[in-house]
VODOZA-542017 format. One record per residue (C-alpha): residue in one letter; chain; x, y, z. Coordinates in Angstrom, 2 decimals, always signed. Layout:
N
<drense><code>a</code><unit>A</unit><u>X</u><v>Y</v><w>Z</w></drense>
...
END
This chain:
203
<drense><code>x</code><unit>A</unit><u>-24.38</u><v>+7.11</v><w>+4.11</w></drense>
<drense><code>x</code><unit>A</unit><u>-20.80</u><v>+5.48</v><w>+2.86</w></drense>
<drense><code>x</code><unit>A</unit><u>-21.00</u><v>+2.28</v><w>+1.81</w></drense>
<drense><code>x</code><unit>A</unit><u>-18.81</u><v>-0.34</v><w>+2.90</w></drense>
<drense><code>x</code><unit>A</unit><u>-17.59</u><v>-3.65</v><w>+1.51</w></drense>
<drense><code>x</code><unit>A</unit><u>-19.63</u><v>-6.79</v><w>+3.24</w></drense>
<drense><code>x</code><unit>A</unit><u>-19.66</u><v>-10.07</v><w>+2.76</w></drense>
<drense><code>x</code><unit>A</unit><u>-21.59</u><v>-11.08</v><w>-0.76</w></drense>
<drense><code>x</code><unit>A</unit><u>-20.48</u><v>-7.89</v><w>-2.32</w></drense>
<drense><code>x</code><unit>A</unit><u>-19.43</u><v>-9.15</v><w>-5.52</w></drense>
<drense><code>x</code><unit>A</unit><u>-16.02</u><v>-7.39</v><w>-6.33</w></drense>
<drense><code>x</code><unit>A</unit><u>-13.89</u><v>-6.58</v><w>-9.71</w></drense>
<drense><code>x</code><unit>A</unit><u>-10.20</u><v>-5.02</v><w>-9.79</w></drense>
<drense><code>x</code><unit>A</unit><u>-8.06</u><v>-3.93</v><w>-13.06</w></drense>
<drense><code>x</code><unit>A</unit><u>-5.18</u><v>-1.73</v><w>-13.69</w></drense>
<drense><code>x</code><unit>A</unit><u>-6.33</u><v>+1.98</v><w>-14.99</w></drense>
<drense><code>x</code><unit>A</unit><u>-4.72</u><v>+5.36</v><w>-14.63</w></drense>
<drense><code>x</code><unit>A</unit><u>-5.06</u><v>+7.64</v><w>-11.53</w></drense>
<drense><code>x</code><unit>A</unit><u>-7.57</u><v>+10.75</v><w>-12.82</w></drense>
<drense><code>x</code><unit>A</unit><u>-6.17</u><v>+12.94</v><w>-10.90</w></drense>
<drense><code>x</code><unit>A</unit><u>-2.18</u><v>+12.46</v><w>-11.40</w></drense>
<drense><code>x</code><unit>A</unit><u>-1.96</u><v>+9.63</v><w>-14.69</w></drense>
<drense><code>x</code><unit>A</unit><u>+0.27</u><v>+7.85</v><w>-11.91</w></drense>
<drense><code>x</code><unit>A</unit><u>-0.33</u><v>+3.74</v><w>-13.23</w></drense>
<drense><code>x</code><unit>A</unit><u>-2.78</u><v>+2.24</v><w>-10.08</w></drense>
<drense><code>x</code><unit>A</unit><u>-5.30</u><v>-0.98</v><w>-9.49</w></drense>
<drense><code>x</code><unit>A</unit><u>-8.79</u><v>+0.12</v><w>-9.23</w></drense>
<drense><code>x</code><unit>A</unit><u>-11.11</u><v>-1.92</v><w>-7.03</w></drense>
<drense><code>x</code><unit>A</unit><u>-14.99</u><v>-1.45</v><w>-7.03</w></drense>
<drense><code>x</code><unit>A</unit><u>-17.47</u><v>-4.02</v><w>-5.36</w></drense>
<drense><code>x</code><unit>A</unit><u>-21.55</u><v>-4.18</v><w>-6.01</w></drense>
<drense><code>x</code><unit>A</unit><u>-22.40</u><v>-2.30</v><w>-2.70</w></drense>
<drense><code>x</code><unit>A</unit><u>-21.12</u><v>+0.88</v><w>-4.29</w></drense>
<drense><code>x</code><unit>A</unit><u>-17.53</u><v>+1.10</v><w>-2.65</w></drense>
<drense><code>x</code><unit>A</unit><u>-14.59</u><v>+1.75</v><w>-4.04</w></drense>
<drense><code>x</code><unit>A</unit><u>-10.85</u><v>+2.29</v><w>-3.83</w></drense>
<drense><code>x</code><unit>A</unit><u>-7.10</u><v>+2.86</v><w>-5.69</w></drense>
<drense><code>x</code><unit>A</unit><u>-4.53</u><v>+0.21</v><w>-4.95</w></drense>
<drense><code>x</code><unit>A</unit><u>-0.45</u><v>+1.14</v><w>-5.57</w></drense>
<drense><code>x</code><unit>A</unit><u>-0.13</u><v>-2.38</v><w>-5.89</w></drense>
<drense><code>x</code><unit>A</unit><u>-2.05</u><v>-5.86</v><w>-5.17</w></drense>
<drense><code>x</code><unit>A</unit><u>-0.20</u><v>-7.74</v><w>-2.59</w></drense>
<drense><code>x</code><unit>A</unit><u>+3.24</u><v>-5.95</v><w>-0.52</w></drense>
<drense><code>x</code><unit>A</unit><u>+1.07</u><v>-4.94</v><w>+1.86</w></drense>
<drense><code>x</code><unit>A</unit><u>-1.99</u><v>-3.72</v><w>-0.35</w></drense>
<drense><code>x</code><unit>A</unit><u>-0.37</u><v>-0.03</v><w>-0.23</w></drense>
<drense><code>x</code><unit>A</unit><u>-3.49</u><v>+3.02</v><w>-0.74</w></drense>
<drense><code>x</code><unit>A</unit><u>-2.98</u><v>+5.52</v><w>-3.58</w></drense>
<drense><code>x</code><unit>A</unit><u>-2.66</u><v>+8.53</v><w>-1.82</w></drense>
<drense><code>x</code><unit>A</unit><u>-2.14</u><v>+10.74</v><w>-4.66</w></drense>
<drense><code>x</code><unit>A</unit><u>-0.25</u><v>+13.69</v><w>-4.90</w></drense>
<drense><code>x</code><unit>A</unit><u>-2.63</u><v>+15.74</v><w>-7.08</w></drense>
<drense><code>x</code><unit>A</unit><u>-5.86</u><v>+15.01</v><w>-4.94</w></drense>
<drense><code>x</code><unit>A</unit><u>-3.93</u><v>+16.18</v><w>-1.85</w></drense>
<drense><code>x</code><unit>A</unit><u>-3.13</u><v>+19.43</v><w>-3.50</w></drense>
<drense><code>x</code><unit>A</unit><u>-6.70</u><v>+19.81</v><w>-4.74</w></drense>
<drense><code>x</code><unit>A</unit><u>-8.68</u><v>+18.02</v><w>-1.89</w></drense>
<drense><code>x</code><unit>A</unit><u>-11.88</u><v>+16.85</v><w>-3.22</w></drense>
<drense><code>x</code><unit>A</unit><u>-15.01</u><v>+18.91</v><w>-1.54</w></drense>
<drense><code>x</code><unit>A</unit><u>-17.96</u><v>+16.94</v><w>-2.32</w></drense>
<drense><code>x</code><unit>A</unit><u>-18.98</u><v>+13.04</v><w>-2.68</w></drense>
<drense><code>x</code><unit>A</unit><u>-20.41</u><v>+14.37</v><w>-6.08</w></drense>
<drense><code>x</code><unit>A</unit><u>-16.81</u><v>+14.95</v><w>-7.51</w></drense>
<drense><code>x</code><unit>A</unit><u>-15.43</u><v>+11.69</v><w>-6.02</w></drense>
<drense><code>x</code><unit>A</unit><u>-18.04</u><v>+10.17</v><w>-7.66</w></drense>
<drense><code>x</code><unit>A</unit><u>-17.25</u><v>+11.88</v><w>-10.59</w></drense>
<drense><code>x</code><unit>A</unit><u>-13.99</u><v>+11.09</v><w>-10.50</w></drense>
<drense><code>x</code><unit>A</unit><u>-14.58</u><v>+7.20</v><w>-9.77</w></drense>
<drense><code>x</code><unit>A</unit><u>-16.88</u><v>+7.30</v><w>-13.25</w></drense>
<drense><code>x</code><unit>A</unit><u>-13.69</u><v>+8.52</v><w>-14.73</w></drense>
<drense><code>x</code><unit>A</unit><u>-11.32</u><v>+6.29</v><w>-13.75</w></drense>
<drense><code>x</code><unit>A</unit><u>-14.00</u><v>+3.42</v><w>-14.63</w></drense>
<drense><code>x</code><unit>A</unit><u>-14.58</u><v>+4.79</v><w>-18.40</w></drense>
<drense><code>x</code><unit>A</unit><u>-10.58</u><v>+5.29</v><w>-18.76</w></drense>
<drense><code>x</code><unit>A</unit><u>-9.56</u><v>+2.13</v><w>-17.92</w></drense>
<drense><code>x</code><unit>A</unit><u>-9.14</u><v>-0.34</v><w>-20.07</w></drense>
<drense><code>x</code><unit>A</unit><u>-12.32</u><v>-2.78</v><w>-20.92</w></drense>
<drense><code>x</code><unit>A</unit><u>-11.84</u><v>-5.30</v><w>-18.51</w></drense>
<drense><code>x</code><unit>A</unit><u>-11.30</u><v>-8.89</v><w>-19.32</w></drense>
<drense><code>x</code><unit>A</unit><u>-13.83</u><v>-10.98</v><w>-16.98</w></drense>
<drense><code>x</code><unit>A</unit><u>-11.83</u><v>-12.66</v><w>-14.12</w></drense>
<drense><code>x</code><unit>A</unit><u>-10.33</u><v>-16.01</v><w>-14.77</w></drense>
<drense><code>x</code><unit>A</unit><u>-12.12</u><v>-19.00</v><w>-12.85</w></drense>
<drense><code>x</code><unit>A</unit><u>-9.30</u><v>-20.22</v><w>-10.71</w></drense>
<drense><code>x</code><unit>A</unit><u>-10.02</u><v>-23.68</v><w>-9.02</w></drense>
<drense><code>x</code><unit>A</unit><u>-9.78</u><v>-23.52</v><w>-5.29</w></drense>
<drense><code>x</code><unit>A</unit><u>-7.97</u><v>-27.30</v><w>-5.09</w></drense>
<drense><code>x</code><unit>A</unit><u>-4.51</u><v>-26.44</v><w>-4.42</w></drense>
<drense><code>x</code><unit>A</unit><u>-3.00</u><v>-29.19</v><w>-6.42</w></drense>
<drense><code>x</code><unit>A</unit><u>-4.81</u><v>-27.81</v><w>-9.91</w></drense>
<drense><code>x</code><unit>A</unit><u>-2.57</u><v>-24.66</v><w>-9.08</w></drense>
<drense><code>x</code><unit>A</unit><u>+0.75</u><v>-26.36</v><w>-7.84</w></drense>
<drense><code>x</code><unit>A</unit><u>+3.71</u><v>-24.20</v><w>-9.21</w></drense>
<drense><code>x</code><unit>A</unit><u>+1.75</u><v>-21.05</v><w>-10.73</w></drense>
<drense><code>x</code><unit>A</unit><u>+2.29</u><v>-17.78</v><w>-9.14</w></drense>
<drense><code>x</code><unit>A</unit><u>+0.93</u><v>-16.47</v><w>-6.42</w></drense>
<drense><code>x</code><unit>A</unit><u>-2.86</u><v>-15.50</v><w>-5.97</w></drense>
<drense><code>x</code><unit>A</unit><u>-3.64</u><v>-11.77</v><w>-5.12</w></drense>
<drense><code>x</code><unit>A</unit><u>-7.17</u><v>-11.07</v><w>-4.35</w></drense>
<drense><code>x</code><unit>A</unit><u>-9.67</u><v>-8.90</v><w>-1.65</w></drense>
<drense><code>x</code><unit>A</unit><u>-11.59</u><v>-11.63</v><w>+0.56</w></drense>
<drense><code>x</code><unit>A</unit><u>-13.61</u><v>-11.70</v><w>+3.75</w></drense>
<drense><code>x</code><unit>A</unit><u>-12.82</u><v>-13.75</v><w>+6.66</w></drense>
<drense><code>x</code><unit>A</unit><u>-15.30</u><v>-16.51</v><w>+6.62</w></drense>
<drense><code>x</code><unit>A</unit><u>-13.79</u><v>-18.53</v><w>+9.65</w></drense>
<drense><code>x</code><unit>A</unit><u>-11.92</u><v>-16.85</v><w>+12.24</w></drense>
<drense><code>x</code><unit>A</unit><u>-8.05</u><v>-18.23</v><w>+12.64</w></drense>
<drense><code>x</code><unit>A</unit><u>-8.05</u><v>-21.84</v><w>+14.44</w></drense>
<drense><code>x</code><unit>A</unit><u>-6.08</u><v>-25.08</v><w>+15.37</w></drense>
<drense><code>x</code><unit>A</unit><u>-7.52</u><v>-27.61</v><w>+13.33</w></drense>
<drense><code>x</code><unit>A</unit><u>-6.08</u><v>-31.32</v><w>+13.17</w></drense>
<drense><code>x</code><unit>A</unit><u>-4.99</u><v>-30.28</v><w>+10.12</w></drense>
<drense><code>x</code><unit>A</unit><u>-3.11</u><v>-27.71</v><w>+11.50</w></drense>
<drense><code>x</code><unit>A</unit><u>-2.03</u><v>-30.14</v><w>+14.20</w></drense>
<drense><code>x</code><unit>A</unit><u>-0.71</u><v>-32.98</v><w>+11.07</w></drense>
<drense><code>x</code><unit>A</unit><u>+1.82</u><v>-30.30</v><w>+10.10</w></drense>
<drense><code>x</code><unit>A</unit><u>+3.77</u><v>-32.09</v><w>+12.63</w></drense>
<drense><code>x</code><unit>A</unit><u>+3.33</u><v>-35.28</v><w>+11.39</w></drense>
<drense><code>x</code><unit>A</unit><u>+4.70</u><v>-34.79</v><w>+7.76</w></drense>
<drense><code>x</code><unit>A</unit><u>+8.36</u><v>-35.95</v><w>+6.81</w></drense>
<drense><code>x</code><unit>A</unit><u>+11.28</u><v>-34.20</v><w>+6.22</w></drense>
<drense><code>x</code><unit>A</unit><u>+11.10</u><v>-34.10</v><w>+2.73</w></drense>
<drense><code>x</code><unit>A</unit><u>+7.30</u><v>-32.83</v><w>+2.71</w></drense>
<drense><code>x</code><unit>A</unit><u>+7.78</u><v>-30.03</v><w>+4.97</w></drense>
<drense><code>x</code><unit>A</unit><u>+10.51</u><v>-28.74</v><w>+3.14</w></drense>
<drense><code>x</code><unit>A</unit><u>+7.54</u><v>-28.60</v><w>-0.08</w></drense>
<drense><code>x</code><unit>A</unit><u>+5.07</u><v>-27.51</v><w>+2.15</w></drense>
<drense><code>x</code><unit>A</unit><u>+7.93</u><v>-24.39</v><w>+3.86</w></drense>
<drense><code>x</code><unit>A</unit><u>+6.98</u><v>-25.27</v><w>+7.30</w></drense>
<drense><code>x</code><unit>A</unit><u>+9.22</u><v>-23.51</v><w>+9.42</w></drense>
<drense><code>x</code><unit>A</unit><u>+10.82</u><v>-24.91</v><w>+12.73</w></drense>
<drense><code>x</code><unit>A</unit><u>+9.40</u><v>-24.13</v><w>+15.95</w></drense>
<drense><code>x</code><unit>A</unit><u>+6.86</u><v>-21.68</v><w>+14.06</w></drense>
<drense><code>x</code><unit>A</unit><u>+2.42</u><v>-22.05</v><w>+14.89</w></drense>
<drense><code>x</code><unit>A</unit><u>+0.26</u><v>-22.08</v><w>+12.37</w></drense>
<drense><code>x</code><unit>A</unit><u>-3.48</u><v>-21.63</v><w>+11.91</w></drense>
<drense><code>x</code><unit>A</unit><u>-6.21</u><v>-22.67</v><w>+9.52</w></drense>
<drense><code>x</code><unit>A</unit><u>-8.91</u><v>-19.70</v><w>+7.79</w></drense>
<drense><code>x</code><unit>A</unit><u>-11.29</u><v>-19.78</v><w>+5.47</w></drense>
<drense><code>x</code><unit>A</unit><u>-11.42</u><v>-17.05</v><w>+2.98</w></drense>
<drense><code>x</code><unit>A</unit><u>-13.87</u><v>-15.71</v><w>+0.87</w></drense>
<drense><code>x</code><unit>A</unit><u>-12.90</u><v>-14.61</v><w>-2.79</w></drense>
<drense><code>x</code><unit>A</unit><u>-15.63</u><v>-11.88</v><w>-3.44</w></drense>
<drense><code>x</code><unit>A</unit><u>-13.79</u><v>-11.14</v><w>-7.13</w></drense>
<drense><code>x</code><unit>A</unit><u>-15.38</u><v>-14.57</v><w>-8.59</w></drense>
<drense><code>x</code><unit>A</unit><u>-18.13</u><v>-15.62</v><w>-9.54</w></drense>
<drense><code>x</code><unit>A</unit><u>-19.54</u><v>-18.06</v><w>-7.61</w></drense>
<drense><code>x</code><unit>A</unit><u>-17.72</u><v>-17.20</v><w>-5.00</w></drense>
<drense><code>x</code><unit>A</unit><u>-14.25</u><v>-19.08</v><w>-4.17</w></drense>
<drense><code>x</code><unit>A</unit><u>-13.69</u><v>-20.25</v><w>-0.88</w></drense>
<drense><code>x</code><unit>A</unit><u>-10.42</u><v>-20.98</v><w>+0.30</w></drense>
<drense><code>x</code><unit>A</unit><u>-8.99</u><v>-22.92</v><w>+3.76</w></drense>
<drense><code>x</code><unit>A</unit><u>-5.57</u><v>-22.15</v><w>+4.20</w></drense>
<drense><code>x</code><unit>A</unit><u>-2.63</u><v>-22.42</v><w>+6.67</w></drense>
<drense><code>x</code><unit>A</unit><u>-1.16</u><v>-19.43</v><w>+8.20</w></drense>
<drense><code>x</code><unit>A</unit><u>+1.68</u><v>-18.39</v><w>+10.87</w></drense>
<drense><code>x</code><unit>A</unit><u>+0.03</u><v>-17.04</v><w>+13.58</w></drense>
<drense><code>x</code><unit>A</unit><u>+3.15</u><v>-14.86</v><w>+13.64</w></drense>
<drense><code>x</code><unit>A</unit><u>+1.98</u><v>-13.38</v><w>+10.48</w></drense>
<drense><code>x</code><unit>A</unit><u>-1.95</u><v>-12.56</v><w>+11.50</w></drense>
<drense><code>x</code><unit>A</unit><u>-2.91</u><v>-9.47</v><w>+12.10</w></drense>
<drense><code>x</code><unit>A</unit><u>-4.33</u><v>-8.50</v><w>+15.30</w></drense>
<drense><code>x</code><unit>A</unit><u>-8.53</u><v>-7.58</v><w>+16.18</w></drense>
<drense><code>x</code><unit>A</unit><u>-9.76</u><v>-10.14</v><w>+13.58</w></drense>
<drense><code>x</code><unit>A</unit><u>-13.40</u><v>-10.72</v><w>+13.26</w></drense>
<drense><code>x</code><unit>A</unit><u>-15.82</u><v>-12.68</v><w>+10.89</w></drense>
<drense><code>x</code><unit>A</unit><u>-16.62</u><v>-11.27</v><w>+7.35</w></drense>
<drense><code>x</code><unit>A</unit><u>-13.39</u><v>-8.56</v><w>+7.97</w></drense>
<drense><code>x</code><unit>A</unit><u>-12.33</u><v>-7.54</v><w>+4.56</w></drense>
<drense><code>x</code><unit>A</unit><u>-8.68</u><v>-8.61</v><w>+3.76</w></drense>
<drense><code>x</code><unit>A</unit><u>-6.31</u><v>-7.93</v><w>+0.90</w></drense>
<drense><code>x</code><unit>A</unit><u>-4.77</u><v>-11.95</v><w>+0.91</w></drense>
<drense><code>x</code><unit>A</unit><u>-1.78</u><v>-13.64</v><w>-1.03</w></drense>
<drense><code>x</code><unit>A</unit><u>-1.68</u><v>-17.62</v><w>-1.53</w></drense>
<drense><code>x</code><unit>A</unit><u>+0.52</u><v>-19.87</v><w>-2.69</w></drense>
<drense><code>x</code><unit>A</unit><u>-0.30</u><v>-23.69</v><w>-3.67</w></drense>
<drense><code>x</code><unit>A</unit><u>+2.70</u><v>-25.69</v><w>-1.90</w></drense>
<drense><code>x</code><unit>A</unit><u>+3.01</u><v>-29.10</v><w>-1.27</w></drense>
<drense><code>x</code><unit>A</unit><u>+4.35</u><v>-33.01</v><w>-2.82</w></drense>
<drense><code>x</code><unit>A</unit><u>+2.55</u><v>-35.76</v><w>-1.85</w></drense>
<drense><code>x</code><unit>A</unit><u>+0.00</u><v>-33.23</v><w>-0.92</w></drense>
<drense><code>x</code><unit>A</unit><u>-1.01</u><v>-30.01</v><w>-1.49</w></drense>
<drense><code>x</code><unit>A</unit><u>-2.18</u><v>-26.96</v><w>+0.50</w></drense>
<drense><code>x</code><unit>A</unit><u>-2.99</u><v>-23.47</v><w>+0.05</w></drense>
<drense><code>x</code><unit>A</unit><u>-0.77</u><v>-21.38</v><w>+2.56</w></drense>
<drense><code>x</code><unit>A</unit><u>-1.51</u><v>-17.06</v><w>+3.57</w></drense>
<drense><code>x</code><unit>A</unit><u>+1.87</u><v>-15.60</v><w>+2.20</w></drense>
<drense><code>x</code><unit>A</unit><u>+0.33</u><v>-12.23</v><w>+3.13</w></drense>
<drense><code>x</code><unit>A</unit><u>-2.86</u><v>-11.52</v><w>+5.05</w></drense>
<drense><code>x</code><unit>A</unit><u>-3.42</u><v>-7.40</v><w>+5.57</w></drense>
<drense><code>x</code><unit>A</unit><u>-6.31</u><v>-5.83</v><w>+7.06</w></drense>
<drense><code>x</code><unit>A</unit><u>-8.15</u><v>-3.25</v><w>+4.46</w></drense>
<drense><code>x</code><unit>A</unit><u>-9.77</u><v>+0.12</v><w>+4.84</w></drense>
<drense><code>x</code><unit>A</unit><u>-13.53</u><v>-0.26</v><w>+5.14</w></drense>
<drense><code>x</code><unit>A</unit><u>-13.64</u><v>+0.59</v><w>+1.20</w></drense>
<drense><code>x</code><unit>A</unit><u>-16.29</u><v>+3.65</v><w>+0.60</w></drense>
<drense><code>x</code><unit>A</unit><u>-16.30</u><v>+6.96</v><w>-1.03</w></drense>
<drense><code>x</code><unit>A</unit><u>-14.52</u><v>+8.37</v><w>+2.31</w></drense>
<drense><code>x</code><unit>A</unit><u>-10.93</u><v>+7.75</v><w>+0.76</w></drense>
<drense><code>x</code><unit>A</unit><u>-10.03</u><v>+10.89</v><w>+0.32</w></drense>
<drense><code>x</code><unit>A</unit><u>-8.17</u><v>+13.51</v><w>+2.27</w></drense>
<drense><code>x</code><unit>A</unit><u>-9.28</u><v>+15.31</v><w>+5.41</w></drense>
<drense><code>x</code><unit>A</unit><u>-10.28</u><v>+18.15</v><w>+5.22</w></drense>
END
């Protein structure tokens, strides 16, 4: 049976070294056993697909597990995961948040959504609304902290990716933006391989 990644799966994800090919990737592994390389976090949450392991496809879930043990005992000793606040106006002008979620509200107009509207000139500019463009409220589910961080953000519909359902994992990337007030908005919102030992080559 593969395990995939569910709702209170409790998640962790560092930088470590490919076993196969030394190439530099972001190794994610969640309490329900799953697991998975990353190229990068965020830019569309891009799959190592490395070059070595196609050459040498991997025959048996005992040598991916094998491997996965490797690439856990190579990596660095991770530091535990900051505690970010999820009140937008605690992270006003930091960077960018990159982190694996599950959708705990599917997309909706809110009267939130619907103040957007509302705002003056000078606030949307802080806030980025753009012109003519529909937005959406979600609520996301940070399964990298501990508790776990929940956070209700605006999104362009535009940007949402299509067949979304409830406790979906998703590789997300929020900004804090805002004046007078402040708001998380989705800068990226990507849909994610159910994450299990099956990431590797077909046979």
């Amino acid at each position: 049976m593969i395990p995939s990644h569910g709702l209170f799966c409790q998640t962790r994800t560092y930088p470590t070294n490919c076993p196969e090919c030394q190439a530099r990737v972001f190794f994610l592994e969640c309490t329900c056993g799953s697991a998975v390389w990353f190229d990068s976090l965020g830019g569309g949450w891009p799959l190592h697909y490395c070059p070595a392991r196609l050459a040498k496809p991997i025959r048996s879930d005992a040598e991916w597990n094998r491997l996965r043990l490797q690439a856990t005992v190579a990596a660095i000793r991770p530091r535990p995961r900051q505690w970010v606040p999820n009140r937008p106006e605690r992270h006003r002008g930091k960077p960018p948040l990159h982190f694996v979620a599950t959708l705990q509200d599917l997309p909706q107009h809110t009267q939130r959504i619907a103040g957007l509207d509302s705002v003056g000139p000078l606030e949307r500019a802080a806030l980025k609304v753009r012109p003519g463009a529909q937005y959406d409220q979600v609520t996301l589910r940070d399964t990298g902290s501990e508790p776990h961080q929940v956070y209700t953000a605006i999104v362009e519909r535009s940007a949402l990716p299509g067949r979304l359902r409830r406790n979906m994992c998703l590789g997300v990337t929020l900004e804090a933006r805002g004046l007078s007030l402040a708001e998380w908005f989705v800068l990226e919102i990507v849909t994610l391989p159910e994450l299990g030992v099956s990431q590797e080559p077909e046979k």
